[in-house]
N, C-alpha and C positions, 0 to 999 in steps of 0.2 A: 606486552601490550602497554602504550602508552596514551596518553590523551592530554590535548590540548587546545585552545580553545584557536579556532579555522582561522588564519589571514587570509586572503585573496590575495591569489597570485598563480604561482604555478600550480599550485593543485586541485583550482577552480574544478578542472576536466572532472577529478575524484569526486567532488563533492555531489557536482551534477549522476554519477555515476551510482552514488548514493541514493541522494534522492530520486532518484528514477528507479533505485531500485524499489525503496520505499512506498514510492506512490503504484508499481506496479504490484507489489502483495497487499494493496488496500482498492482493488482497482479503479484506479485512477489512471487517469491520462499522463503521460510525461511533460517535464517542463520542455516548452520549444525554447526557442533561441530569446527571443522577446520574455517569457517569464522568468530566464537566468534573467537578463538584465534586469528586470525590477528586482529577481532575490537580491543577486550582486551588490544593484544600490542600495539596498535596505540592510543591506551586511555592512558596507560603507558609513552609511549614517547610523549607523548603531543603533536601528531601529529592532533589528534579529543579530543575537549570539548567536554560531553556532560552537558548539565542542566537536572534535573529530579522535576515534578512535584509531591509532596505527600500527599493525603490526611491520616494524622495520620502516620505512618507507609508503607502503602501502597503505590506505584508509581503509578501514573494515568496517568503522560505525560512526553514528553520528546521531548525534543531538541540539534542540536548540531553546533558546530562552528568549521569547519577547517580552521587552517590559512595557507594560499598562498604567494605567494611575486608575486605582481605584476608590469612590468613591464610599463604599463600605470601610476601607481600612487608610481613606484621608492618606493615601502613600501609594508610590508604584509597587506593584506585583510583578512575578513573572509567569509566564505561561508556556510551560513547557511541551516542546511539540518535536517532530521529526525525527522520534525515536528510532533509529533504526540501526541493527548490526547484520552483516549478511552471513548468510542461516549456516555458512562453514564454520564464522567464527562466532556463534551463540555458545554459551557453556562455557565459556572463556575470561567470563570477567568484565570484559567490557562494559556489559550491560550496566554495572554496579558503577564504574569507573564514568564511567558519561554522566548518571543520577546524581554521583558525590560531586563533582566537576562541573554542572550544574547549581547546586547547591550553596556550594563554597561562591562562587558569581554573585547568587542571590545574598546571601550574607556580605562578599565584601563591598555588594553596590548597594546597601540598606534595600534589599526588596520585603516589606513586609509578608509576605508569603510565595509561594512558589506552586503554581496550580495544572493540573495534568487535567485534560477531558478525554474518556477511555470509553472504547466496548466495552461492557458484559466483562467480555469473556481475557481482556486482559486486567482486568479491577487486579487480581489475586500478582501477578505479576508490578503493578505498582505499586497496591504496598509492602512489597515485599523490599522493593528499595524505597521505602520511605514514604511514602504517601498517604499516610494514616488517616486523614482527617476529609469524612465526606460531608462536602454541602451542596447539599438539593441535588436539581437532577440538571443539564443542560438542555436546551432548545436553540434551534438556532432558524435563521427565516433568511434562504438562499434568493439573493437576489440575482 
């Protein structure tokens, strides 16, 4: 298993393949055609990393990092989001391999922190790769 962090190009299809799967075990709606194009541009503008997981050729997982400017830590942050490996290749590493390769990003672009909002029920699952440190709780107000 290898990882690295996604270009756009030929293996756009993959990533879309990802996240759809992702958004389907969260149930959510899939991305159409119009929300790849804003992902796309905001992968473009380096508004969203993403990391991709590969067995050979293949993508199995994927992850991503947007950066914020926070005004608590007067520097950008990242926020780690689109965690996803598909559930044949869980148990494999990957998981771990996305988190560090995340990580190493935030360090070599000065992110003063690197921040995960989770279920319940995967808390024990993040910090297990690294996510030690809870503050407060999130809210959010869906327009």
């Amino acid at each position: 298993m290898t990882v690295r962090q996604f270009v756009p190009g030929a293996d756009d299809w993959q990533l879309w393949k990802l996240e759809n799967g992702y958004l389907a075990e969260i149930g959510e709606t899939p991305l159409d055609e119009r929300k790849q194009a804003q992902l796309l541009q905001a992968i473009q503008e380096e508004r969203i990393t993403f990391f991709a997981a590969y067995r050979k050729t293949r993508m199995v997982g994927m992850c991503s990092v947007s950066r914020v400017f926070s005004t608590f830590a007067c520097a950008d942050i990242g926020v780690f989001e689109d965690f996803f490996v598909e559930p044949v290749f869980r148990k494999q590493g990957a998981a771990r391999q996305l988190a560090s390769a995340a990580r190493e990003y935030g360090r070599a672009n000065h992110l003063a922190s690197l921040a995960v909002t989770c279920a319940l029920c995967d808390e024990g699952m993040y910090r297990a790769l690294g996510f030690t440190e809870k503050l407060g709780t999130t809210l959010v107000h869906l327009s």
